[in-house]
C-alpha positions as a Markdown table, in Angstrom:
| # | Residue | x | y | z |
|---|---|---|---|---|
| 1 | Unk | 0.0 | 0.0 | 0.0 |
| 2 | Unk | 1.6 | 3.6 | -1.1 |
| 3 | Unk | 1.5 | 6.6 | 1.0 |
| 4 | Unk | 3.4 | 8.7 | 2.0 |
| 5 | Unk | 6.6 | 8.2 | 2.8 |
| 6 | Unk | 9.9 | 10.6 | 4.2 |
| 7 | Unk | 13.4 | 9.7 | 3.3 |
| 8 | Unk | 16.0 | 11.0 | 5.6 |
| 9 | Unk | 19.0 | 11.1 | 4.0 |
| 10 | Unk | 17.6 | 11.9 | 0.7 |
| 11 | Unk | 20.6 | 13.9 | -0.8 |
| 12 | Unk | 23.1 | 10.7 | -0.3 |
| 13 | Unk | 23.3 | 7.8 | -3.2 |
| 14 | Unk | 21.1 | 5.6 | -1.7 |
| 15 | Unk | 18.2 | 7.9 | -0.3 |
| 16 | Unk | 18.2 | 9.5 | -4.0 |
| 17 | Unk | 17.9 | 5.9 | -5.5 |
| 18 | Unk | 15.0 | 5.1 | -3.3 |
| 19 | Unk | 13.3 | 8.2 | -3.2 |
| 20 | Unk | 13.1 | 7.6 | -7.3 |
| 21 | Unk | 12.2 | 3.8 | -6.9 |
| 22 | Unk | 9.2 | 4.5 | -4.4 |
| 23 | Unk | 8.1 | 7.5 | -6.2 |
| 24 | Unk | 7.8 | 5.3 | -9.1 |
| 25 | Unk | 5.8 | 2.6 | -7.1 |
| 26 | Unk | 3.0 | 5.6 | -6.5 |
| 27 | Unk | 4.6 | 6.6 | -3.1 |
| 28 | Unk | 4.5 | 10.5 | -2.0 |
| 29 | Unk | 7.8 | 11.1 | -1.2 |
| 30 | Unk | 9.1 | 13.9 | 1.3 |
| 31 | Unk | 12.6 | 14.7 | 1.7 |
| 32 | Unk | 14.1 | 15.9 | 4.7 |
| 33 | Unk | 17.8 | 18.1 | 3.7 |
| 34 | Unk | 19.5 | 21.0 | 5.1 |
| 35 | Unk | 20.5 | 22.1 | 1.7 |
| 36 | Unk | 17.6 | 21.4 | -0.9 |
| 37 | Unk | 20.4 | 22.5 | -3.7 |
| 38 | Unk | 22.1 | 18.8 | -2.6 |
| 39 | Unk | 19.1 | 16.9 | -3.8 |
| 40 | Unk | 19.2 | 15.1 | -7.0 |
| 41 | Unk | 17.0 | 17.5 | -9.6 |
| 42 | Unk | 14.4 | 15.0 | -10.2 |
| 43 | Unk | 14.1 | 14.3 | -6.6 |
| 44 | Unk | 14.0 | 17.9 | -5.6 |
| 45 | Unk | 11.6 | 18.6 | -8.3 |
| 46 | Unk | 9.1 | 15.6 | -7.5 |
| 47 | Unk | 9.2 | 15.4 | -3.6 |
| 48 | Unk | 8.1 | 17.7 | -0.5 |
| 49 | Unk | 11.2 | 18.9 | 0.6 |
| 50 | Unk | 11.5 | 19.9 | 4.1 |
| 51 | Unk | 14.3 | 21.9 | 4.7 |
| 52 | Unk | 16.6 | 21.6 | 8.2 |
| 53 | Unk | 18.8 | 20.0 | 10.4 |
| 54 | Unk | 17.8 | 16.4 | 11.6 |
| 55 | Unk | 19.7 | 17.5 | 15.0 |
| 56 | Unk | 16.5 | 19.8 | 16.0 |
| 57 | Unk | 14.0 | 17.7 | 17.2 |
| 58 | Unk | 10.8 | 20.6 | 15.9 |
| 59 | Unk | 12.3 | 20.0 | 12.4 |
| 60 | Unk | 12.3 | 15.9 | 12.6 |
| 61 | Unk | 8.7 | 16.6 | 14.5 |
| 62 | Unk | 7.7 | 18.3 | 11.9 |
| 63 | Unk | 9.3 | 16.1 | 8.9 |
| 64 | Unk | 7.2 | 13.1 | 10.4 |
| 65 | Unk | 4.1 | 14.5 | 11.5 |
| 66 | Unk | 1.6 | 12.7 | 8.8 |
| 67 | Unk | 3.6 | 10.4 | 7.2 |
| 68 | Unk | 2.5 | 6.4 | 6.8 |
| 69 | Unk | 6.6 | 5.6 | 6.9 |
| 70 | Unk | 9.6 | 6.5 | 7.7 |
| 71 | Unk | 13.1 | 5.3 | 5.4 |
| 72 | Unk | 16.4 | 6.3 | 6.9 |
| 73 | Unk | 19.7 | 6.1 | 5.0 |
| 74 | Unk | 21.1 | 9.0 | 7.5 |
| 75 | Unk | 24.3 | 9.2 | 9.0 |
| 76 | Unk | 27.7 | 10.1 | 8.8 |
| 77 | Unk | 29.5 | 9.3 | 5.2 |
| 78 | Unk | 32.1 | 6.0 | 5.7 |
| 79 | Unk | 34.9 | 7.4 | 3.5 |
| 80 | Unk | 36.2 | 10.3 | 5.7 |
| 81 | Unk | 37.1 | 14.0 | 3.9 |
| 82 | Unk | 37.9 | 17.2 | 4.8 |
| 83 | Unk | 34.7 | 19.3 | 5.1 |
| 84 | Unk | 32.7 | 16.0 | 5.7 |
| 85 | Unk | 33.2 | 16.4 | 9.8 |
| 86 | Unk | 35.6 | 14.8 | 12.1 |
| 87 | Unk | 33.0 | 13.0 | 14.9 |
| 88 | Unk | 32.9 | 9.6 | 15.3 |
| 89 | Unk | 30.0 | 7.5 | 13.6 |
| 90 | Unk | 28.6 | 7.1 | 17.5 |
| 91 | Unk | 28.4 | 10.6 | 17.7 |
| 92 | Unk | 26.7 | 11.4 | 14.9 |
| 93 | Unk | 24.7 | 8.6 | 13.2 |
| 94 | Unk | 23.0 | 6.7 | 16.7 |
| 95 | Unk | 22.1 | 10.5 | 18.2 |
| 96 | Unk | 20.5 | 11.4 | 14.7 |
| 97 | Unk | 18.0 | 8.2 | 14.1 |
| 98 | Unk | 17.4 | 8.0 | 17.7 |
| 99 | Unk | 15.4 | 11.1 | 17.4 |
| 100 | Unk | 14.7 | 10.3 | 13.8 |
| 101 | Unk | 12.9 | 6.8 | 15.5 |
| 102 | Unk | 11.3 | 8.3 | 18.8 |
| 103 | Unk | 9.6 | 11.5 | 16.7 |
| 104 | Unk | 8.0 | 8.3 | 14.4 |
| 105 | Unk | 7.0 | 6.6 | 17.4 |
| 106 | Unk | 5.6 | 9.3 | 19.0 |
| 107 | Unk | 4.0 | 10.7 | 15.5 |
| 108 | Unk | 2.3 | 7.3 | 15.0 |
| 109 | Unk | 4.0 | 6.4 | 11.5 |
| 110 | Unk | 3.3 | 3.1 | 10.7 |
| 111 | Unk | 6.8 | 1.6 | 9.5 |
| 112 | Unk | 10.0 | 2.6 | 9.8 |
| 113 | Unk | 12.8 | 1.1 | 7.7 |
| 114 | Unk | 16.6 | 1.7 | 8.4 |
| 115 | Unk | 19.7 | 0.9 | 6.3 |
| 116 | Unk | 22.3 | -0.4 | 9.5 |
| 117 | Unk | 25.9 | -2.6 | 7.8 |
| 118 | Unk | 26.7 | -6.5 | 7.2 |
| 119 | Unk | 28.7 | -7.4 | 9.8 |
| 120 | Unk | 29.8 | -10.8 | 11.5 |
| 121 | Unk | 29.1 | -10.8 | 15.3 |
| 122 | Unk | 32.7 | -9.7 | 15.8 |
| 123 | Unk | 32.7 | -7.0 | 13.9 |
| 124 | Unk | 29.7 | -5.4 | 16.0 |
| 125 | Unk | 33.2 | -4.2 | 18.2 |
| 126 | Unk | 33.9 | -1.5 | 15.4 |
| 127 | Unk | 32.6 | 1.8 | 15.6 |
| 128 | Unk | 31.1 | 2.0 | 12.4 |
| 129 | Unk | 29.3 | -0.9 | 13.0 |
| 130 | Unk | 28.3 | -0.5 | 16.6 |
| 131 | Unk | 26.8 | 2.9 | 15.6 |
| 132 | Unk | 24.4 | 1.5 | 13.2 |
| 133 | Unk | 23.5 | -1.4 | 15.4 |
| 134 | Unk | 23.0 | 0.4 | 18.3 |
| 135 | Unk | 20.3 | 2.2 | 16.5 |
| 136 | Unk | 18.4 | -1.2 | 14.9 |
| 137 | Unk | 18.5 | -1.9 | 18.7 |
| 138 | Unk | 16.7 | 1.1 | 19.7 |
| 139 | Unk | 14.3 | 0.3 | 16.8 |
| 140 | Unk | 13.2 | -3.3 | 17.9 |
| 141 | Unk | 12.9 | -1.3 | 21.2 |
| 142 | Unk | 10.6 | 1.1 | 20.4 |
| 143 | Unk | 7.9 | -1.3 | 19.3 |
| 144 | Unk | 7.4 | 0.3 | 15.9 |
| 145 | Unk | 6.6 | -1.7 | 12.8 |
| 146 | Unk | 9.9 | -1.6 | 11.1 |
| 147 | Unk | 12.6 | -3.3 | 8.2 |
| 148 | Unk | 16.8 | -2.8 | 8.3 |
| 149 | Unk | 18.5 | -3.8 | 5.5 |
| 150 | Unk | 22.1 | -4.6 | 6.0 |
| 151 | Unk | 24.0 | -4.2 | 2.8 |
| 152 | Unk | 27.7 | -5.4 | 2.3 |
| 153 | Unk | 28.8 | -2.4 | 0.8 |
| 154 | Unk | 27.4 | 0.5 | -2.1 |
| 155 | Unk | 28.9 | 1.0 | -5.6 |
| 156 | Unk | 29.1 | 4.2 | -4.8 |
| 157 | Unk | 31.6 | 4.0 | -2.5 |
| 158 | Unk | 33.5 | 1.4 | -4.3 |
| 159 | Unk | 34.1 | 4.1 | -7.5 |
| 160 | Unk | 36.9 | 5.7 | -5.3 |
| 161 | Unk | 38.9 | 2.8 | -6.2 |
| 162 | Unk | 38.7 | 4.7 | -9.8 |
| 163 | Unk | 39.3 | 8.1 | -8.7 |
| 164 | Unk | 42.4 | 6.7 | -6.6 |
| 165 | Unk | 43.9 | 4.3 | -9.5 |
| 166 | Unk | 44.2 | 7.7 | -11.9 |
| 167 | Unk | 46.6 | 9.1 | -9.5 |
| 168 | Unk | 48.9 | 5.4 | -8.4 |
| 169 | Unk | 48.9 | 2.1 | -7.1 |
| 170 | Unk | 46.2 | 0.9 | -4.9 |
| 171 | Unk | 46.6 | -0.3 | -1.1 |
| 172 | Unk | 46.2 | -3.5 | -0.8 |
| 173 | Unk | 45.7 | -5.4 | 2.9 |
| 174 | Unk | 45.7 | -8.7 | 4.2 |
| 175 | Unk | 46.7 | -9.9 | 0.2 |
| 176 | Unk | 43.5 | -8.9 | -1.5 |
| 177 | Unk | 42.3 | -12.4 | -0.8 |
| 178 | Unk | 39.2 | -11.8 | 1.4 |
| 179 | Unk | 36.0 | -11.4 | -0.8 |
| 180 | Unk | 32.9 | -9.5 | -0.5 |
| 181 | Unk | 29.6 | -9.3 | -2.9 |
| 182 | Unk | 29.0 | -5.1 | -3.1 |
| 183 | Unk | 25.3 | -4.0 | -4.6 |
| 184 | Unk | 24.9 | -1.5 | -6.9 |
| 185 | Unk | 22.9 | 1.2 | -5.1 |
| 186 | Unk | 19.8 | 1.2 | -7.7 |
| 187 | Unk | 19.5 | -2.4 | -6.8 |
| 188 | Unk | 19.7 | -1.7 | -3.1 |
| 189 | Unk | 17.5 | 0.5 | -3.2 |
| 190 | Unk | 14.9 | -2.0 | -5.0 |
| 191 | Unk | 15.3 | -3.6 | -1.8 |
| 192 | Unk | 14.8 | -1.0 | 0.3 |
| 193 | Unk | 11.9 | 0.1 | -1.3 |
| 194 | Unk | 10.2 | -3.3 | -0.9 |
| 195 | Unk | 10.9 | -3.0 | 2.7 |
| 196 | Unk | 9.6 | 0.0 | 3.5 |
| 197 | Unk | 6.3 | -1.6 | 1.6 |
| 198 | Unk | 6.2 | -4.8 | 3.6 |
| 199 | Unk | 3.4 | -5.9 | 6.1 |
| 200 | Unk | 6.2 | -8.0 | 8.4 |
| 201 | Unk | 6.2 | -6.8 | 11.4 |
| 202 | Unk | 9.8 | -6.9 | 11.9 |
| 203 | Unk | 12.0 | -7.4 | 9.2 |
| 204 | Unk | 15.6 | -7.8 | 8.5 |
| 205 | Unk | 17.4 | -8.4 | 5.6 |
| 206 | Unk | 21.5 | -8.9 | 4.8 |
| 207 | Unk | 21.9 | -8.1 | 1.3 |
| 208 | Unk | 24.9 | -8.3 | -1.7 |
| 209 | Unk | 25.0 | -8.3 | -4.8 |
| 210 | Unk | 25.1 | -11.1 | -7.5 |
| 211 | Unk | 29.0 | -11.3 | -7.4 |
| 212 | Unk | 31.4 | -12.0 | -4.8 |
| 213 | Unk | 35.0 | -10.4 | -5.2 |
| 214 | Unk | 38.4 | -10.7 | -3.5 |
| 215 | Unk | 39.5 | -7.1 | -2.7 |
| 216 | Unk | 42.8 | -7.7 | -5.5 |
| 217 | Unk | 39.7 | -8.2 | -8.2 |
| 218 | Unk | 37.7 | -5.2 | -6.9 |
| 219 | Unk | 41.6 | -3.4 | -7.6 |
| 220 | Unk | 41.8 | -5.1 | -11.0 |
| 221 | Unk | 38.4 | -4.0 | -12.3 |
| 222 | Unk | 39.7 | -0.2 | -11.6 |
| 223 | Unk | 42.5 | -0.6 | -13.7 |
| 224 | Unk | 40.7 | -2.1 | -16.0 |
| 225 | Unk | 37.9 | 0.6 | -16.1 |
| 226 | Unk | 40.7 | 2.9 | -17.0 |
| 227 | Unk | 42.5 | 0.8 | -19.4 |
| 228 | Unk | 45.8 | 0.3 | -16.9 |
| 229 | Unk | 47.5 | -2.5 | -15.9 |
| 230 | Unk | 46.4 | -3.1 | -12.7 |
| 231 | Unk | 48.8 | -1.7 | -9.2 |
| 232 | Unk | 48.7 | -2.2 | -5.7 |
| 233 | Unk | 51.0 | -1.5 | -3.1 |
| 234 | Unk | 50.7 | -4.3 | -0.1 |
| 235 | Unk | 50.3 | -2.4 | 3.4 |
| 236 | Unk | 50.7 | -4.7 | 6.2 |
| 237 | Unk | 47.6 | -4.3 | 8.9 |
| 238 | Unk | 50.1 | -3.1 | 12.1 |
| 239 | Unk | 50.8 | 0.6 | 10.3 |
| 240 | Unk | 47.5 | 1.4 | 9.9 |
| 241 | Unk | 46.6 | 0.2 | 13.3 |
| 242 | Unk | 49.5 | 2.8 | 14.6 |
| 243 | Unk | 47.6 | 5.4 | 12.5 |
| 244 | Unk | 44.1 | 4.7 | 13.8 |
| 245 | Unk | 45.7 | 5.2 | 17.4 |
| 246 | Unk | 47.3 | 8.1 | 16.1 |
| 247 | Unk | 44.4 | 9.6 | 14.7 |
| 248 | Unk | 42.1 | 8.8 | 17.5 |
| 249 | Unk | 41.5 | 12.1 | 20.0 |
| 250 | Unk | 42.1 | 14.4 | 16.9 |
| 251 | Unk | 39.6 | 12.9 | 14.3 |
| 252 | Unk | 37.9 | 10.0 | 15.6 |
| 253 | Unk | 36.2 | 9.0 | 12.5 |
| 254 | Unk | 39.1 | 8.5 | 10.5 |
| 255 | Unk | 40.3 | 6.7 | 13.2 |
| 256 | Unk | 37.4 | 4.2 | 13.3 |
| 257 | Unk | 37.4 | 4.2 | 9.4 |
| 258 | Unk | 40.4 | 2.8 | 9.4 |
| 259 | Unk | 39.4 | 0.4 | 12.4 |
| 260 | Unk | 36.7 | -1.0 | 9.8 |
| 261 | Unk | 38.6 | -1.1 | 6.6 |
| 262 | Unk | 41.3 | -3.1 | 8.5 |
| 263 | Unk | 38.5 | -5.4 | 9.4 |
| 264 | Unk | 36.9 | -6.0 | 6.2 |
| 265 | Unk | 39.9 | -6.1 | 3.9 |
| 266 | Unk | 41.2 | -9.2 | 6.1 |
| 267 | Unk | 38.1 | -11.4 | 6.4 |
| 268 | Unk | 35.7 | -12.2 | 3.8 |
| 269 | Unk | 31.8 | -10.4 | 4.1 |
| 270 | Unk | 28.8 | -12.2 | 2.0 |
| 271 | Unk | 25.5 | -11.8 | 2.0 |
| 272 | Unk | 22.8 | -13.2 | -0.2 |
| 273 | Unk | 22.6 | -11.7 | -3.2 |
| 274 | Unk | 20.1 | -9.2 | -4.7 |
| 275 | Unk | 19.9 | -7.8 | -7.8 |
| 276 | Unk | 21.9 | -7.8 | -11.0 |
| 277 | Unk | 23.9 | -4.9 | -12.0 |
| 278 | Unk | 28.0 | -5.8 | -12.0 |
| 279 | Unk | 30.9 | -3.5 | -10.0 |
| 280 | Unk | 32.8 | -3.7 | -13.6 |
| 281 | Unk | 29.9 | -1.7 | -15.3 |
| 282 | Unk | 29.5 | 0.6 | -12.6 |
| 283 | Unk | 33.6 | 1.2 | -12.8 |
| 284 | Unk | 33.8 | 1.6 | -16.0 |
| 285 | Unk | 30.9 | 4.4 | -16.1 |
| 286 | Unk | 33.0 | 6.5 | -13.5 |
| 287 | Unk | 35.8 | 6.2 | -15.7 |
| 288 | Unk | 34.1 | 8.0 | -17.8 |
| 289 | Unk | 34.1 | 10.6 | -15.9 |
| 290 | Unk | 36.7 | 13.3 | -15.6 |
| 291 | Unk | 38.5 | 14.3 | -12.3 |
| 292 | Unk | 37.3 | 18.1 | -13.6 |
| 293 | Unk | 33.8 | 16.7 | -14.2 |
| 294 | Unk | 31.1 | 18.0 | -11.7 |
| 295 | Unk | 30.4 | 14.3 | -9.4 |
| 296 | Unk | 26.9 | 13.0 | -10.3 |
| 297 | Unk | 24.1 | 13.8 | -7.8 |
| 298 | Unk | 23.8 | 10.1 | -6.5 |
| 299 | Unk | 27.6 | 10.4 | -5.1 |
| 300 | Unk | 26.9 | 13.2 | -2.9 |
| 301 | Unk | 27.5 | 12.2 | 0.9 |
| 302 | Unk | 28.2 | 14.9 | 2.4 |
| 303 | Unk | 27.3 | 16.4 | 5.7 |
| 304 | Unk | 25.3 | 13.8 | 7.5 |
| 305 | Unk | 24.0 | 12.4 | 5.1 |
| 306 | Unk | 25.2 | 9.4 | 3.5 |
């Protein structure tokens, strides 16, 4: 059944992906941003946009107040840059759908979906991870109707491995052996948009996509992309530990970014598999683009947004 629906997180890959897909499924989609200028021009031109910060708790009131769901792909972006903000991923993504979940609890809204990480048991000691789960904890908590999807990893964020093979060799960890099965974000978002339509009660889904990789291949397909041989430099794990350490009391989420690429790039991460678009398709179309090219509106993730 379609209603209406707000996306939180709307100007970041995957909320623009599914704010198309469920506009397309005869949803009414409203889009909460701080900067309405950072939304995808389709999205901006066919949703409600409410403008403001998802820190003040009379905007988030406001952004749920007669909605029949609630998706939220908010939170801090994983791949740390300068003018993207320095707090952790506790600090930034739990505090922001906790309010996000209690203002839809306390507005009534029927479902509430949430995008947390795939992660093995042991990797709910990261950061990144942590902050997510703490927040699908405060979900099943709070009684509401509700769906998280747990993706491996976006596309999205996997087309830096372009931007960084134009300028060298690329840092490899652990020997590239472990493998993971990435989703292209418009077939991540098919999912989420399903979700946010189911009548389960309380559902949770781990989701890939239709290949699995070792993290030398995922290198290889950059190259490739740009017609190179393909480089990587081998990093042993220790250094970048020493860095995370280093970095940690002056800009604790590159610290824990570095906590959970040092994780993942030494153990393998599957999920079932969704959809069908390939990572070499995907690689090759961001090749394509030129450093001096403006990005594409589904790559923004900036602020807190991702």
């Amino acid at each position: 059944m379609a209603g209406t629906v707000l996306i939180a997180g709307a100007s970041g890959a995957l909320g623009t992906e599914t704010a198309r897909q469920l506009a397309a499924r005869g949803w009414r989609v409203r889009a909460l941003a701080r900067d309405p200028a950072r939304l995808a021009p389709d999205v901006r031109g066919g949703a409600e946009v409410v403008v403001g910060d998802a820190r003040d708790a009379a905007v988030v009131a406001g952004a749920v107040a007669g909605v029949d769901a609630v998706f939220s792909c908010l939170g801090a972006p994983v791949l740390p840059a300068l003018g993207l903000g320095w707090r952790g991923f506790g600090a930034v993504d739990w505090p922001l759908n906790r309010g996000l979940v209690d203002a839809a609890r306390a507005a009534g809204v029927a479902r509430f979906a949430y995008v947390s990480v795939f992660h093995t048991p042991a990797l709910r000691r990261l950061a990144y991870v942590d902050a997510h789960e703490r927040v699908v904890d405060h979900l099943r908590a709070s009684g509401l109707p509700h769906a998280v999807i747990r993706p491996t990893g976006f596309f999205s964020a996997l087309a830096a491995h372009v931007d960084l093979a134009r300028k060298g060799p690329l840092p490899e960890l652990g020997g590239g052996a472990a493998r993971t099965n990435p989703i292209a974000d418009a077939d991540l978002a098919a999912v989420c948009a399903d979700a946010v339509a189911a009548d389960a009660p309380a559902l949770e889904l781990d989701v890939g996509g239709p290949e699995v990789l070792s993290r030398r291949a995922i290198a290889e397909l950059a190259f490739a992309a740009l017609g190179r041989p393909p480089r990587v430099r081998r990093l042993p794990v220790a250094p970048l530990r020493v860095a995370m350490t280093l970095a940690r009391p002056f800009h604790p989420r590159i610290s824990q970014f570095f906590a959970f690429v040092a994780a993942i790039s030494t153990r393998d991460v599957i999920a079932p598999a969704h959809g069908a678009r390939r990572l070499r398709d995907a690689f090759e179309a961001r090749a394509r683009v030129t450093p001096s090219s403006p990005r594409q509106p589904a790559e923004h993730q900036a602020g807190a947004e991702r």
